[in-house]
C-alpha positions as a Markdown table, in Angstrom:
| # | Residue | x | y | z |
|---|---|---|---|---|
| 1 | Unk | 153.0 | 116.5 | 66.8 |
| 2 | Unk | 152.3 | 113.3 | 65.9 |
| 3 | Unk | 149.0 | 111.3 | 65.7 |
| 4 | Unk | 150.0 | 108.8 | 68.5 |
| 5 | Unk | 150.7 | 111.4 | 71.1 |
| 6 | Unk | 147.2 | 112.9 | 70.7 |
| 7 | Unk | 144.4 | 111.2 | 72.9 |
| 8 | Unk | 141.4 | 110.7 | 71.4 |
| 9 | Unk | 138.0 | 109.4 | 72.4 |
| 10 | Unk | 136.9 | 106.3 | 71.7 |
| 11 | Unk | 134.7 | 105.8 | 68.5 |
| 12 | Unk | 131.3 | 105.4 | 69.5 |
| 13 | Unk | 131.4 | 101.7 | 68.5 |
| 14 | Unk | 133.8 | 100.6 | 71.2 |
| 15 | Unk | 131.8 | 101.8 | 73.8 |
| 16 | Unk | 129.7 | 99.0 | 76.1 |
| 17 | Unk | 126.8 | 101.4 | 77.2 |
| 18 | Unk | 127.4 | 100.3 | 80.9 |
| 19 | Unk | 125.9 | 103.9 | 82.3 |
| 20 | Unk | 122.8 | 103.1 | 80.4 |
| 21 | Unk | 122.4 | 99.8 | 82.5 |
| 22 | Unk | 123.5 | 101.5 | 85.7 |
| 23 | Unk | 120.8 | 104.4 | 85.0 |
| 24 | Unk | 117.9 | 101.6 | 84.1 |
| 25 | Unk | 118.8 | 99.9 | 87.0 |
| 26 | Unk | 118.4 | 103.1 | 89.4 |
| 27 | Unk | 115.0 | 104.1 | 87.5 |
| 28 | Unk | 113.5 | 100.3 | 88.4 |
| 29 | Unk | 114.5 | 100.5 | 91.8 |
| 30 | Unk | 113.3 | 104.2 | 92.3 |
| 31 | Unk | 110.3 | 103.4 | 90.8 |
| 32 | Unk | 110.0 | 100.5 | 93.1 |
| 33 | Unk | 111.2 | 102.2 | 96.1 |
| 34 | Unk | 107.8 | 104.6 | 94.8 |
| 35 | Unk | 105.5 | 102.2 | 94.0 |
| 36 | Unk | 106.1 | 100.9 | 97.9 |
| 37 | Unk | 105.9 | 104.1 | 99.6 |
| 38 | Unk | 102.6 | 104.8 | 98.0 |
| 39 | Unk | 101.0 | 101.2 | 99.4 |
| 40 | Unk | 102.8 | 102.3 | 102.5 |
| 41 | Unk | 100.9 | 105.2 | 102.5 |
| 42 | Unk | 97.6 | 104.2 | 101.0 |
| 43 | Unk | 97.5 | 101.6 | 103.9 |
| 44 | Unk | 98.0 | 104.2 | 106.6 |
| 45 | Unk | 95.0 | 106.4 | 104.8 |
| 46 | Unk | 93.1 | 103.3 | 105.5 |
| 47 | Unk | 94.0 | 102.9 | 109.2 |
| 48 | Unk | 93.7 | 105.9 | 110.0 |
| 49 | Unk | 89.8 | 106.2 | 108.5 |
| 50 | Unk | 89.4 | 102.8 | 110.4 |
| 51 | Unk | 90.6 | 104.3 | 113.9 |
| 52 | Unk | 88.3 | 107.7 | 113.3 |
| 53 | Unk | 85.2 | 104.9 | 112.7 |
| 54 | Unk | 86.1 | 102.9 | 115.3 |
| 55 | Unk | 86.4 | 106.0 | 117.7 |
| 56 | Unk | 83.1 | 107.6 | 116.8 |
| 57 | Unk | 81.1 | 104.4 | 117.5 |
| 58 | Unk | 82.5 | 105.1 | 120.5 |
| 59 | Unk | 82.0 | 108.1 | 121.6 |
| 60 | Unk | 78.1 | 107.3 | 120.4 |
| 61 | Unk | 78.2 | 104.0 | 122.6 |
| 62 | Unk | 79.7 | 106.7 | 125.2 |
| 63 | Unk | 77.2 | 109.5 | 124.9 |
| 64 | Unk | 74.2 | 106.8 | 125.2 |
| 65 | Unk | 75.4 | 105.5 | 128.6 |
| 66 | Unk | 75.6 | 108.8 | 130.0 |
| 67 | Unk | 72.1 | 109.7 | 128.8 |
| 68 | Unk | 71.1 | 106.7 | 130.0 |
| 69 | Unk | 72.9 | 107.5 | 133.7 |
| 70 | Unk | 71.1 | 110.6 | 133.7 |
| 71 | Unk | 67.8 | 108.9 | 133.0 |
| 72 | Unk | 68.5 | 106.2 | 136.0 |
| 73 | Unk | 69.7 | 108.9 | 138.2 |
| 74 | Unk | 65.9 | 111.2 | 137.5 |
| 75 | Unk | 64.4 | 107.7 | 138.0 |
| 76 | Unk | 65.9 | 106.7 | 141.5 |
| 77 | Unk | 66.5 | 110.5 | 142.8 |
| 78 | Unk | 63.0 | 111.7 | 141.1 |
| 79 | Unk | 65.3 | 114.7 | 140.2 |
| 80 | Unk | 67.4 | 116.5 | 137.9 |
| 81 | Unk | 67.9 | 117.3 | 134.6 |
| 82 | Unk | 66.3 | 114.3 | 133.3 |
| 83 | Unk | 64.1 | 113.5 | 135.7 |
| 84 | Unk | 61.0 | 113.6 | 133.6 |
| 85 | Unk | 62.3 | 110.8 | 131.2 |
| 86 | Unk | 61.4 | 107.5 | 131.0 |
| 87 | Unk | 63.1 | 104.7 | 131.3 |
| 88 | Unk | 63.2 | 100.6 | 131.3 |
| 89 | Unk | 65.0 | 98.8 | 134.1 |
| 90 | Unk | 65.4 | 95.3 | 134.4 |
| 91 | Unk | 64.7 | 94.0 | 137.8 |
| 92 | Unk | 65.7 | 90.6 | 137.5 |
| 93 | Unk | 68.7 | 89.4 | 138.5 |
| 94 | Unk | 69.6 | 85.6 | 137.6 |
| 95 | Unk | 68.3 | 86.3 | 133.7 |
| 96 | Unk | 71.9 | 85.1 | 132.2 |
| 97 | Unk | 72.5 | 88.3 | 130.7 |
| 98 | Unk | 76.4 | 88.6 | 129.4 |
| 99 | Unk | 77.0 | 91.7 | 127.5 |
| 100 | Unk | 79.6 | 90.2 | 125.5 |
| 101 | Unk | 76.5 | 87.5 | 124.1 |
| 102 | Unk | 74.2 | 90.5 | 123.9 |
| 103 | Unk | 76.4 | 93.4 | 122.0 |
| 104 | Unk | 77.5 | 90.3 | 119.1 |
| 105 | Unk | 73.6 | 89.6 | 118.8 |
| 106 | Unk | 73.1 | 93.3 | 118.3 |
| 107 | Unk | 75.7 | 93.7 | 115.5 |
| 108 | Unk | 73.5 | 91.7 | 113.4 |
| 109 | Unk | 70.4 | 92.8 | 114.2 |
| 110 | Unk | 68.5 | 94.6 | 111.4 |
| 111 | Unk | 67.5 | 97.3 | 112.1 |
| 112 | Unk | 69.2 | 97.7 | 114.9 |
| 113 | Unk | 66.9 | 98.7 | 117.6 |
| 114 | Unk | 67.2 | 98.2 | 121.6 |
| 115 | Unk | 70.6 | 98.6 | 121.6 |
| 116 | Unk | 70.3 | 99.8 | 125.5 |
| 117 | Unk | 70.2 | 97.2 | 128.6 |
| 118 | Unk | 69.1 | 98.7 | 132.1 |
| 119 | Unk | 69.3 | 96.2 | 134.9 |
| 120 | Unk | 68.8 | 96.8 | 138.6 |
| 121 | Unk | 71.5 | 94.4 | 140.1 |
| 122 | Unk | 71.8 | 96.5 | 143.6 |
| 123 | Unk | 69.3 | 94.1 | 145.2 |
| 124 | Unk | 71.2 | 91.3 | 144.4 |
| 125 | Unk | 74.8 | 92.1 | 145.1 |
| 126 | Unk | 73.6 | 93.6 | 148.3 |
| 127 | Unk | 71.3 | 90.5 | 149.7 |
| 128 | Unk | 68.7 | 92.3 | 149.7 |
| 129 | Unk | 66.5 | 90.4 | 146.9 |
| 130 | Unk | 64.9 | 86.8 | 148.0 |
| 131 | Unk | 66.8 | 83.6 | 147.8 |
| 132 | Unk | 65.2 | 82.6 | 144.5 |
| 133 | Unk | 67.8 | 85.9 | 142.6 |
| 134 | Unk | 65.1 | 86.8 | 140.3 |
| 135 | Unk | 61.9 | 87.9 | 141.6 |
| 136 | Unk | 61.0 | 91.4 | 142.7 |
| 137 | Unk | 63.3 | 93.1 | 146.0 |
| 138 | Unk | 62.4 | 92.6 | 149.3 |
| 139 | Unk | 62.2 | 95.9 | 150.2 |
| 140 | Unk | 63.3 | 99.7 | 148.8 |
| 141 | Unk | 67.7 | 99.0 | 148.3 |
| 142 | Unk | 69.7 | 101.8 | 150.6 |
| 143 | Unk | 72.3 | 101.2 | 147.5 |
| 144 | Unk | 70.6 | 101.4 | 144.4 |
| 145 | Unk | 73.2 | 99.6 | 141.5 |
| 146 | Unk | 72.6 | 99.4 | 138.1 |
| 147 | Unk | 74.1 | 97.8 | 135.0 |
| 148 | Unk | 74.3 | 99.8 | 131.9 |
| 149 | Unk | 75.2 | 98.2 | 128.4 |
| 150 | Unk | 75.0 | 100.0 | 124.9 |
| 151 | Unk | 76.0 | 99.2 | 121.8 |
| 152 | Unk | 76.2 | 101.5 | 119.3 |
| 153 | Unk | 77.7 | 102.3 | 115.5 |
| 154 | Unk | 79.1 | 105.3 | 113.5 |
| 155 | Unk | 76.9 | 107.8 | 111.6 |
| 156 | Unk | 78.1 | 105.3 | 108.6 |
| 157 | Unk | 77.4 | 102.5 | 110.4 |
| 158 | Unk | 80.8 | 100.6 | 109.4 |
| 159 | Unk | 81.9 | 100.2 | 112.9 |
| 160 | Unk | 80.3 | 99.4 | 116.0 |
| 161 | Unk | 81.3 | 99.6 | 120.1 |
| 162 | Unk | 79.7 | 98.5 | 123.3 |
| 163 | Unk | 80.2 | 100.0 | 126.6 |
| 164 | Unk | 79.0 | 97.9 | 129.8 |
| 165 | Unk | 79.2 | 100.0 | 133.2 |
| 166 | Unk | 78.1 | 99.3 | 136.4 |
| 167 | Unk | 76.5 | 102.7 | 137.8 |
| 168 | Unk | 75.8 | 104.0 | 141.3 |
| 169 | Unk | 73.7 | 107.4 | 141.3 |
């Protein structure tokens, strides 16, 4: 045989080193590709803790109305479970109150303290307060309304929630 019908490899110093490029090219971009996935990730960590805040102040601002429900109900009934509590209604009606107003002037209120708003507004949705709106009813209402607003935070207190409800017992 001779020499010239034998392949041989290449010597090492024709080669290019074009696989090396194409491999340092992959690494970068999987390492970006990473690097992305873990912002992606550490963003929806974030979210996520933001939602569970978010929902707790909540469910606080929730569990305070209903207290507060159960406390109007023992007021106007003079019954039931919490009957014996005490409680502050408003009774006027024209007073300008806007929930949206009060639960902003409560978030930066320190320390945070009234955060619940009673007011009787049966008498004057029902006609049965004087023409003046804002002095004491007339006489007992047959349809005792009442407007409930709470504002409330988490246990952390990083996030905050009002709840305004109009309540019938």
């Amino acid at each position: 045989m001779s020499r010239s019908s034998i392949l041989l490899p290449r010597s090492p110093r024709r080669q290019q080193g074009a696989a090396l490029y194409v491999a340092m090219i992959m690494i970068i971009l999987l390492a970006m590709i990473g690097i992305v996935g873990m912002q992606v990730a550490g963003l929806q960590e974030r979210m996520a803790s933001n939602y569970l805040n978010v929902n707790l102040a909540f469910q606080n601002a929730e569990a305070e109305v209903r207290q507060r429900e159960c406390f109007v109900e023992g007021v106007v009934n003079r019954s039931g479970a919490c009957s014996a509590a005490a409680v502050d209604i408003n009774k006027v009606c024209d007073d300008g109150f806007d929930p949206t107003t009060w639960a902003a002037a409560k978030s930066v209120d320190v320390p945070q303290a009234g955060r619940v708003n009673i007011r009787e507004i049966g008498p004057c949705i029902s006609g049965n307060a004087s023409l003046d709106m804002g002095t004491a009813p007339v006489n007992e209402d047959p349809n005792p309304v009442f407007q409930i607003s709470v504002y409330a935070t988490n246990d952390a207190a990083t996030a905050n929630a009002a709840v305004d409800t109009i309540f019938r017992p």
